[in-house]
C-alpha positions as CSV (number, residue, x, y, z in Angstrom):
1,X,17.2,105.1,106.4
2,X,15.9,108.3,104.5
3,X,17.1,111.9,105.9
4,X,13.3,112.5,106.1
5,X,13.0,109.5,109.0
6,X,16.2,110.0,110.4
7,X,15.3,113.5,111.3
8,X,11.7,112.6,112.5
9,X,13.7,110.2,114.6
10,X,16.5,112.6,116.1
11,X,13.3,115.0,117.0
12,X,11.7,111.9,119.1
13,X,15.1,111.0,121.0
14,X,16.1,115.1,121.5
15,X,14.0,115.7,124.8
16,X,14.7,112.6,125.9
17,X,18.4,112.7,126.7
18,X,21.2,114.4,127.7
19,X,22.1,117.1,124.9
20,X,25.8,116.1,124.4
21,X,24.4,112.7,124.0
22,X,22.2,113.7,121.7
23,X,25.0,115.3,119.5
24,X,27.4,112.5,119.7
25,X,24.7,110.3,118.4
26,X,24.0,112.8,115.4
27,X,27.5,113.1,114.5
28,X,28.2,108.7,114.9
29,X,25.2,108.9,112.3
30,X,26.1,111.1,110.1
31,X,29.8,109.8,109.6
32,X,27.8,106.3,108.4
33,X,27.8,107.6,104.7
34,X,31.5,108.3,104.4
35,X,33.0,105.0,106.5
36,X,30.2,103.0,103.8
37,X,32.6,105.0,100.9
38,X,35.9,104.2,102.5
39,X,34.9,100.7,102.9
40,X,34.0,100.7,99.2
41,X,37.2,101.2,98.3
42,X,39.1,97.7,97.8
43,X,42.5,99.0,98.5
44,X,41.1,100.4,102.0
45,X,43.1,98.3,105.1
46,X,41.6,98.5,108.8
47,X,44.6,101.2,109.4
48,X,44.2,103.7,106.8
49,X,40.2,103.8,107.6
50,X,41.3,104.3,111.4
51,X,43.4,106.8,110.0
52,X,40.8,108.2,107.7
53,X,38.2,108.5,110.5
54,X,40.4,109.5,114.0
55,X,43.3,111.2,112.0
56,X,46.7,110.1,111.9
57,X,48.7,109.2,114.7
58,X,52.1,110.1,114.9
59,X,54.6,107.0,115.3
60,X,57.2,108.3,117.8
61,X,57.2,105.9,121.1
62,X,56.6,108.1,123.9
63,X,53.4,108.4,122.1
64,X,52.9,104.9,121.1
65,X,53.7,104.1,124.6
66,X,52.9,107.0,127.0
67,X,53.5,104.8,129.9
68,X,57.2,104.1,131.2
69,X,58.1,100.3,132.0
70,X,57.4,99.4,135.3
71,X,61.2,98.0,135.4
72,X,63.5,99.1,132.8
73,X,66.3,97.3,132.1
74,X,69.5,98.6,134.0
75,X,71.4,97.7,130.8
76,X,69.7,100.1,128.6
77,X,72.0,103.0,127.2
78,X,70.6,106.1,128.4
79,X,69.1,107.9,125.7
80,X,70.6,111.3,124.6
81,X,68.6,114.3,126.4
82,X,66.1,116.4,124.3
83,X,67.6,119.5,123.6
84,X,65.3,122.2,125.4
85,X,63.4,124.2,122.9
86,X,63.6,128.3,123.4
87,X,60.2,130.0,122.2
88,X,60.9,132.6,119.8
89,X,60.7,135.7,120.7
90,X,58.2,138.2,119.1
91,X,54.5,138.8,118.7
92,X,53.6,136.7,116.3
93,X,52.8,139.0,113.5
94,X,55.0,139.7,109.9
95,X,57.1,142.2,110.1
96,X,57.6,144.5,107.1
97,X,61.3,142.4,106.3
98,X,59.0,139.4,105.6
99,X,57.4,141.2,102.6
100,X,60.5,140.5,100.1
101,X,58.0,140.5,97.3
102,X,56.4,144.3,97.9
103,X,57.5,146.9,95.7
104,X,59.1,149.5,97.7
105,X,58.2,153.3,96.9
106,X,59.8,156.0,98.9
107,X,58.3,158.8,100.4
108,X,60.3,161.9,101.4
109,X,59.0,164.2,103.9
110,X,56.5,167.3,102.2
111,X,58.6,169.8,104.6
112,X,61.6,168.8,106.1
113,X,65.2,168.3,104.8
114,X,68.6,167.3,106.5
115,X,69.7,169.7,108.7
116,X,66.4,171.8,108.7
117,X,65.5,174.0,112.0
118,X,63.0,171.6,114.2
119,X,59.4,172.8,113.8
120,X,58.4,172.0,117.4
121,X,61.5,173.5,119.6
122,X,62.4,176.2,116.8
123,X,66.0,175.5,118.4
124,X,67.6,172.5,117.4
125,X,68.0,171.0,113.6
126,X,66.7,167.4,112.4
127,X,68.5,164.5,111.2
128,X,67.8,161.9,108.8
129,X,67.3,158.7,110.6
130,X,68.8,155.4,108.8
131,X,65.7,153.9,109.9
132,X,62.7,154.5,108.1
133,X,59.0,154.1,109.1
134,X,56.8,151.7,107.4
135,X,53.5,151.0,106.1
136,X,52.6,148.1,104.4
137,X,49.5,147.7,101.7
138,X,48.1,144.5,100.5
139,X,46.4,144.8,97.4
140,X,43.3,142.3,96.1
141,X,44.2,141.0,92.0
142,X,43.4,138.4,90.4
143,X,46.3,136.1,90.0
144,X,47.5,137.1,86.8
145,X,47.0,141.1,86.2
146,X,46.1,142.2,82.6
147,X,46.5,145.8,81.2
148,X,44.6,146.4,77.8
149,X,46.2,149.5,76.0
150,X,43.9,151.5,73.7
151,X,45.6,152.7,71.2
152,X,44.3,156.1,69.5
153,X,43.4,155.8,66.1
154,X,43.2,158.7,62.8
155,X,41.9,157.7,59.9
156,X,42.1,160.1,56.7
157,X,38.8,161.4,55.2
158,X,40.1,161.6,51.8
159,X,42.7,158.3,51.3
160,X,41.3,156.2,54.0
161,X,45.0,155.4,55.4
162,X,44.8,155.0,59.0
163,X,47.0,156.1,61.5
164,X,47.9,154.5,65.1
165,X,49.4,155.9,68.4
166,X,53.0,153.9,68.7
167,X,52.6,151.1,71.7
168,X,54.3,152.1,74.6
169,X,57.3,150.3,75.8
170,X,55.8,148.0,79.0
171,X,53.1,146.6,76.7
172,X,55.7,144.6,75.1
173,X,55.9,142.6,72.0
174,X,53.9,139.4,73.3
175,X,50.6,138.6,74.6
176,X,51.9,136.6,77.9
177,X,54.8,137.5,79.8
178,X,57.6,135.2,80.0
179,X,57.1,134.6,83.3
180,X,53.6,134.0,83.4
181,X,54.3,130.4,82.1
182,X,56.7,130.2,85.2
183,X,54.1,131.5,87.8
184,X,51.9,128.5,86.1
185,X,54.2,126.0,86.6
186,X,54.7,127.0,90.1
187,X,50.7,127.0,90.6
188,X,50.3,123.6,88.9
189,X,53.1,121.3,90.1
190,X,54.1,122.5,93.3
191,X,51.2,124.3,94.9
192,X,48.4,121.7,93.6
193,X,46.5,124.5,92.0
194,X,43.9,122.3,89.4
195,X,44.0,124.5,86.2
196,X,40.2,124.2,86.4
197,X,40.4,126.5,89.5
198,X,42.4,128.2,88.0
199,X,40.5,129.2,85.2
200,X,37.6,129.4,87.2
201,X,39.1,132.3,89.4
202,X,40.4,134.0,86.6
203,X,37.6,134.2,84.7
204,X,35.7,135.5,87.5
205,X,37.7,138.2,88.3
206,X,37.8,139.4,84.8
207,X,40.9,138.4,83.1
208,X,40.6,134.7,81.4
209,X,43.3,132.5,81.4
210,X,41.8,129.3,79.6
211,X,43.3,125.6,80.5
212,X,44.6,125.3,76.7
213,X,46.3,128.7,77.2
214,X,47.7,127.9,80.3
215,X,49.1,124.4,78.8
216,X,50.5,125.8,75.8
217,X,52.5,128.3,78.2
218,X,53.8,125.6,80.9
219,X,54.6,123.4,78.1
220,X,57.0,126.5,76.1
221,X,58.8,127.1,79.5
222,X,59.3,123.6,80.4
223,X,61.1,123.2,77.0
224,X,63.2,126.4,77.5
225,X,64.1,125.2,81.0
226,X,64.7,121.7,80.3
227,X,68.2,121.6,79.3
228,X,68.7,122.8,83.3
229,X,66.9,119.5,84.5
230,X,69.0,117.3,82.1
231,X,72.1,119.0,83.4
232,X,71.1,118.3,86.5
233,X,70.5,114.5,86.1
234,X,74.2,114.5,84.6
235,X,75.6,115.9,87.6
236,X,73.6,113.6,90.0
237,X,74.9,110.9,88.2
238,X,78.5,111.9,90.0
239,X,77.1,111.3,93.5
240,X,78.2,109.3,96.2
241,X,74.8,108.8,97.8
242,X,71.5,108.3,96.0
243,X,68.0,108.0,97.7
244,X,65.2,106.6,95.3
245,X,61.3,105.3,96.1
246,X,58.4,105.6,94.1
247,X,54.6,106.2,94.0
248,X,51.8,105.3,91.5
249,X,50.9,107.9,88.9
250,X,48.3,107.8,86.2
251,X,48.8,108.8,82.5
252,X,45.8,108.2,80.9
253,X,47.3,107.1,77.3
254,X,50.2,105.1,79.1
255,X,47.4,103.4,80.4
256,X,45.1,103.0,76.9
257,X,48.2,101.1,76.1
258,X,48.9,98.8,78.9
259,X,44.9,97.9,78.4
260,X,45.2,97.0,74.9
261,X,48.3,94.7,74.9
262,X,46.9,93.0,77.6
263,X,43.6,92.2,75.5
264,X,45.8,91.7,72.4
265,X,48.5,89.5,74.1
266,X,48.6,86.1,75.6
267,X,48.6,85.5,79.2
268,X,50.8,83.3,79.8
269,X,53.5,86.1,80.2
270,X,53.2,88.3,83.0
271,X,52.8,91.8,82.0
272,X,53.1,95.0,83.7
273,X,50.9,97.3,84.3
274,X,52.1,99.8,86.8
275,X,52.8,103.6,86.0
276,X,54.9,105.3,88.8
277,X,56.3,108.7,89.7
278,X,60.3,107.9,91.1
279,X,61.9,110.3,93.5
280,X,65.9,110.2,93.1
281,X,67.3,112.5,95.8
282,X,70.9,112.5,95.0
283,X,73.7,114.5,97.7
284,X,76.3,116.3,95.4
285,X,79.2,118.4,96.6
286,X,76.9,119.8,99.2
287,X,73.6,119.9,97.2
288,X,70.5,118.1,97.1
289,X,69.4,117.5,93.5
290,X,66.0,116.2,93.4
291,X,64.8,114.4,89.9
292,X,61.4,112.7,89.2
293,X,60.7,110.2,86.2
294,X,57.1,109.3,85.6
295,X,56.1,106.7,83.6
296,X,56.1,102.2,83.4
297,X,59.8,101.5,85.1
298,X,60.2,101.1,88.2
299,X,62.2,103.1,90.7
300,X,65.4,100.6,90.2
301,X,65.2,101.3,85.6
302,X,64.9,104.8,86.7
303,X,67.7,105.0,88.9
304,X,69.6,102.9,85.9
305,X,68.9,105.2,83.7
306,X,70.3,108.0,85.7
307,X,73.7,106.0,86.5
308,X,74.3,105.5,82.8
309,X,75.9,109.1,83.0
310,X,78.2,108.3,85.6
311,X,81.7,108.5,85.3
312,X,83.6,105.4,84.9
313,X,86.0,106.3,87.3
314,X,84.0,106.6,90.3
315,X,83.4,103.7,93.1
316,X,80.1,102.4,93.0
317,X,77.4,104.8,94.8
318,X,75.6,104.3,97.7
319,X,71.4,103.8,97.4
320,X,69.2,104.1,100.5
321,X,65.9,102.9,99.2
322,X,63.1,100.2,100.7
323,X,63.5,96.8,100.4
324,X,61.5,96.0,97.4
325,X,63.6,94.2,94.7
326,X,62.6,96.6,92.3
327,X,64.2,99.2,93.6
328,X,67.6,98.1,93.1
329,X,69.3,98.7,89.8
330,X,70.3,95.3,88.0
331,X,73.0,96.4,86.2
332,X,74.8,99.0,88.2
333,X,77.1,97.9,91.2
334,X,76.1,99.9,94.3
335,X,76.4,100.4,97.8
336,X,72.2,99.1,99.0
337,X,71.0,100.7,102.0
338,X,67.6,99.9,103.3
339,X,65.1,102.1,105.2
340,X,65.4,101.3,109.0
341,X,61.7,103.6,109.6
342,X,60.1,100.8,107.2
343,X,61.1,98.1,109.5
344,X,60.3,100.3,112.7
345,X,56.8,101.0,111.5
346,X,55.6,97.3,111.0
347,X,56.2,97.1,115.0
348,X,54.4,100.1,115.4
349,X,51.4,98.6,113.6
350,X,51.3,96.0,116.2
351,X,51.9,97.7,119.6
352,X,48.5,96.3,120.8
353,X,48.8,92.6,119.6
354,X,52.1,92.7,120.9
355,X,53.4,95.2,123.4
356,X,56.7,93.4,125.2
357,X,58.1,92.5,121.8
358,X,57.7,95.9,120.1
359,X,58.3,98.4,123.0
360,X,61.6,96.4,123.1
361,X,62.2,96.7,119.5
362,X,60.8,100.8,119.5
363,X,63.2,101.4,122.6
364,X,66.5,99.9,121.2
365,X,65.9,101.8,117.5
366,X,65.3,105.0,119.6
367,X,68.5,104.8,121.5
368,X,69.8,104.5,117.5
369,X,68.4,107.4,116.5
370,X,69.5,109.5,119.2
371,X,72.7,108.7,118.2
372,X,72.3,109.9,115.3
373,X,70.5,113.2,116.1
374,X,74.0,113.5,118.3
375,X,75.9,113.1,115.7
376,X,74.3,115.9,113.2
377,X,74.1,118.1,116.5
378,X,78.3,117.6,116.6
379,X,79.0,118.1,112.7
380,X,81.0,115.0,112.5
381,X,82.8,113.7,109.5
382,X,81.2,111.0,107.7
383,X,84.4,108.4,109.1
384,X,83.9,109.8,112.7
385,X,80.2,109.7,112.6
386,X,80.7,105.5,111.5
387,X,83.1,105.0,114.5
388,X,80.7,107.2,116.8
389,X,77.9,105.1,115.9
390,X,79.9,102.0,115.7
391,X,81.1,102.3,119.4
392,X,77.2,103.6,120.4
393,X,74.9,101.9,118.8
394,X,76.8,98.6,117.2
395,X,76.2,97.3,120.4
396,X,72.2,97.9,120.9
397,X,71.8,96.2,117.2
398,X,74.1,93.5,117.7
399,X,72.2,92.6,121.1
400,X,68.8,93.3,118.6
401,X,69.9,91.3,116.6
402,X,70.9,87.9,118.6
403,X,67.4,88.9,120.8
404,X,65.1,88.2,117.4
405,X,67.0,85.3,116.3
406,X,66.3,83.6,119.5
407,X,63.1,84.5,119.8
408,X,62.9,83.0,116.1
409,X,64.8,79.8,116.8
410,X,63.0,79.0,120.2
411,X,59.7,79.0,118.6
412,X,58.5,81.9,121.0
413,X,57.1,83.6,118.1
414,X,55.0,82.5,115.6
415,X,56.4,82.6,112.2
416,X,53.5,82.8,110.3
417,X,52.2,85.8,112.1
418,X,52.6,89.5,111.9
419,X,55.2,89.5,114.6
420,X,56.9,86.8,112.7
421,X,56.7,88.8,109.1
422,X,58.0,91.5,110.7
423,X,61.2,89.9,112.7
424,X,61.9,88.0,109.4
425,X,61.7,91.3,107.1
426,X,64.7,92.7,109.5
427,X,66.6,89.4,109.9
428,X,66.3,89.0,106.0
429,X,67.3,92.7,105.3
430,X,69.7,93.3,108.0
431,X,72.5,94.1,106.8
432,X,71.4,96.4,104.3
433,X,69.5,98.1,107.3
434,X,72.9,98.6,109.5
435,X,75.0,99.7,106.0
436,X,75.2,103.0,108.4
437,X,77.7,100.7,110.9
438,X,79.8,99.4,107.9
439,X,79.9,102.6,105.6
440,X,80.8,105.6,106.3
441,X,77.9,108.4,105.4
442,X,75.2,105.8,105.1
443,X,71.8,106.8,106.5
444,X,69.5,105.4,108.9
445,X,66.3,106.0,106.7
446,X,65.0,106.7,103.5
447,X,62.4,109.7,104.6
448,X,64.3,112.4,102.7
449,X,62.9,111.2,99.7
450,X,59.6,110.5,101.0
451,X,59.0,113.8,101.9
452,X,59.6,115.1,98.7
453,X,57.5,112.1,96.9
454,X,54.6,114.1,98.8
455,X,55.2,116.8,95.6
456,X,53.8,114.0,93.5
457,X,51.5,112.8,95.6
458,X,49.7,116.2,96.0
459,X,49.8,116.4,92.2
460,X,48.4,113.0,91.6
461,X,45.6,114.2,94.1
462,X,44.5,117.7,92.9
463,X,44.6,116.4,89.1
464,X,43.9,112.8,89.5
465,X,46.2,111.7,85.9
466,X,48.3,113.4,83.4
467,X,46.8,112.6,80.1
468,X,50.0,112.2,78.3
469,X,54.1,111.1,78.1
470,X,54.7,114.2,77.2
471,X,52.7,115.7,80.2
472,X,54.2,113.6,82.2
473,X,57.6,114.7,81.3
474,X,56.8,118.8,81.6
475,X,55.7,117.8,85.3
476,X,59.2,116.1,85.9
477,X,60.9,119.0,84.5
478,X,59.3,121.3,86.4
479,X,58.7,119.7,90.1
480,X,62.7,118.7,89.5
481,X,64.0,122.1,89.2
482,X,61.3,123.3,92.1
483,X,62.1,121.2,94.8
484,X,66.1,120.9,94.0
485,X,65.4,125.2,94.3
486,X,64.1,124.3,98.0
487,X,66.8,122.2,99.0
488,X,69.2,124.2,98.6
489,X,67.6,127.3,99.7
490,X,66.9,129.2,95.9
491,X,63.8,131.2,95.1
492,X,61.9,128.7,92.4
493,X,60.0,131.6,91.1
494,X,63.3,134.0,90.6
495,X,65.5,131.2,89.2
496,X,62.8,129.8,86.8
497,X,62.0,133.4,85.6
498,X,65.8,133.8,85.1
499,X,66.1,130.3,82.9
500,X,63.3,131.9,80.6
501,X,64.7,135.3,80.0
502,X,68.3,133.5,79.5
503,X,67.1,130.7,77.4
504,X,69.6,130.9,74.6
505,X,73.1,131.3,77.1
506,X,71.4,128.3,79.0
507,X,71.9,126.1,75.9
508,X,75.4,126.7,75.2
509,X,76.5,126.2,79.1
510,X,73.7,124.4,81.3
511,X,76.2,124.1,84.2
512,X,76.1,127.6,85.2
513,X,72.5,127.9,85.1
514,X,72.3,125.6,88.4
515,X,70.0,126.4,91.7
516,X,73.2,127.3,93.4
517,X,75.2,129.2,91.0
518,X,72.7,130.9,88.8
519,X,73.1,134.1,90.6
520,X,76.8,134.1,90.5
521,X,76.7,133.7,86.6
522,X,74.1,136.4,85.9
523,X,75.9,139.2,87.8
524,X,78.7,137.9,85.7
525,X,76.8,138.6,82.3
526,X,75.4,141.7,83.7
527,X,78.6,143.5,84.3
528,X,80.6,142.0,81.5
């Protein structure tokens, strides 16, 4: 229908109804366009576009299932009560403490000193108080402040030799500060800022900052700060616990390639033509180190890849991870792990086909994590958190366990459908989904690392492709050392800026240059 006959239309229907009416049927209309492009897309499923159009739903089961059973079972463990959650105090507003990046300027009184008579009694004498008062200032810049210095210039009448003022000392003996190339990096790889907005804004607010430039800058730091990322793939290689998953990326000459040998080759063998971002969360004498490798392996030749500098010494690691086959490293022995959230979500797809079977399955796993939640809330050791859960929820997974098997072997189920697919995914995969009742500091799930695959996700969605290996590589560096900053609680601006300004003492020792110590080691240098 043309806009021109669908207003002509809304204008005949308007009087005729009731108004909210009316807008419901304007909005139902006008969504037509964007369900036709969601539906266009052939990768689209009936649950993303519900997703797409309603918003997404969370997956907990008091949600799923807001209704209590009319008869629980009286065998149930009770489930572990929700710890009560205190509003925080306050009114709402920043406080000047929560302005760490303000420059501070202080401002002594025009009139009064310590000890000075009192102005309004005549009598008594003032003190200096410790606490000051405070005003804060927000300022409007562009992003990246320039400050053009003109020179003064003498030229001599007779000999022609011309004579310029010396350049003060702040205006430096480059172009771009060094840390502008950090404050890019920062922009580009972990806020999602497109460098086309970027140089957009910049532009318009008077100081330029071209995409080449701002390429040629990310690309310098990531090689000054990339002998920090390799260190920290050596040291992950010493854990004891790895999490890995991946996610599609594009590189657009990566993929040029893949094109071209499969035109050149035959087809009779199978060739691959994936590119993917992998996530390798790896815990490390009380660190997260976070590392992403973007290009044709998969998630398990990634992790390989990484395990290669492992010490021969150690006992094969641990690796939480889905249950795709190509996850798992073929020639490393390790400890597999699979995610107990993936199996819980296909029964939360199909709480409306199948209600008894999957509230039964949601209420058992909940009990499970409850456990678990009680066990962080305690601090236990990883050995006393395996016989906590072993004596709690052994018994609910065992009892899970036997319950899908008969309903498998008695034919109650179907094994053909989605029910079916999913029972036989957690029969097939169980024990690697209960490795947290036979080892001790296995997790339940592997949602660590898909929280911080959302890093490459927003990436791949802000700038659609990196055009090259090399690109692809200076976005690994740099989201690597960001998000391993986060997780262990560093500034990512402060330590990147101090990688830059320290590149040459970072090459002869990376190991002191580390989220968690980098601190330690430049108050060393400074007072030495």
């Amino acid at each position: 229908m043309h806009p021109d006959q669908a207003a002509q239309l809304f204008k005949r229907i308007e009087p005729r109804i009731d108004p909210d009416d009316f807008k419901l049927i304007v909005e139902v209309f006008n969504s037509v366009p964007q369900v036709l492009e969601y539906l266009s897309n052939e990768n689209i499923t009936v649950k993303k576009l519900q997703r797409m159009l309603f918003g997404v739903s969370t997956e907990k089961t008091a949600r799923v299932f807001p209704q209590e059973p009319q008869n629980p079972s009286q065998n149930q463990p009770e489930k572990p009560a929700a710890k009560e959650i205190k509003k925080r105090p306050g009114h709402g507003r920043n406080g000047a403490q929560d302005y760490t990046g303000a420059s501070v300027v202080g401002v002594p009184h025009p009139h009064l000193h310590d000890g000075d008579c009192c102005p309004a009694c005549k009598e008594g004498l003032v003190r200096l108080l410790k606490e000051q008062a405070k005003i804060i200032r927000v300022l409007a810049q562009p992003m990246f402040p320039a400050t053009l210095f003109n020179l003064e210039q003498y030229r001599c009448g007779r000999c022609g030799e011309v004579f310029t003022a010396p350049a003060p000392a702040e205006a430096g003996l480059a172009k771009y500060d060094p840390n502008v190339g950090c404050q890019l990096g920062m922009l580009h790889y972990e806020y999602g800022v497109p460098m086309l907005r970027l140089q957009t804004v910049q532009k318009n607010l008077g100081v330029p900052m071209p995409i080449g430039t701002q390429w040629q800058l990310i690309e310098s730091t990531a090689k000054d700060i990339a002998p920090a990322f390799e260190e920290l793939e050596r040291q992950a290689a010493q854990s004891m616990l790895f999490h890995s998953d991946d996610t599609h990326m594009l590189i657009l000459d990566v993929a040029k390639e893949i094109k071209a040998q499969t035109v050149e080759e035959h087809d009779s063998e199978r060739k691959r033509t994936g590119i993917f971002t992998t996530g390798i969360v790896a815990r490390f004498e009380g660190h997260d180190i976070v590392l992403y490798r973007t290009g044709r392996q998969h998630a398990g030749e990634n992790f390989s890849d990484v395990l290669v500098q492992r010490s021969k010494d150690l006992p094969p690691p641990m690796l939480m991870c889905d249950a795709l086959s190509r996850n798992a490293p073929k020639e490393f022995q390790i400890i597999l792990l699979n995610c107990l959230s993936h199996g819980r979500r296909q029964f939360v797809d199909l709480v409306t086909k199948f209600p008894e079977e999957c509230r039964r399955m949601l209420d058992d796993l909940s009990h499970v994590y409850g456990f678990d939640a009680q066990a962080r809330e305690q601090n236990l050791s990883p050995q006393a958190r395996l016989e906590f859960h072993k004596a709690n929820s052994g018994p609910i997974m065992a009892e899970l366990h036997d319950w899908m098997q008969s309903r498998m072997d008695g034919k109650f189920v179907e094994p053909n459908s989605a029910l079916g697919a999913a029972f036989k995914y957690m029969l097939k995969h169980w024990e690697a989904l209960t490795g947290f009742l036979k080892t001790p500091g296995a997790p339940l799930d592997n949602n660590l690392c898909e929280r911080i695959l959302k890093k490459a996700i927003l990436h791949r969605k802000n700038s659609l492709f990196y055009k090259t290996a090399n690109g692809a590589r200076v976005g690994d560096i740099f989201m690597s050392l960001i998000q391993t900053c986060k997780s262990c609680g560093a500034n990512a601006f402060e330590y990147l800026s101090t990688l830059v300004q320290n590149r040459e003492r970072l090459k002869e020792n990376p190991s002191r240059w580390l989220p968690w110590n980098f601190k330690e080691t430049l108050c060393a240098n400074n007072s030495a």
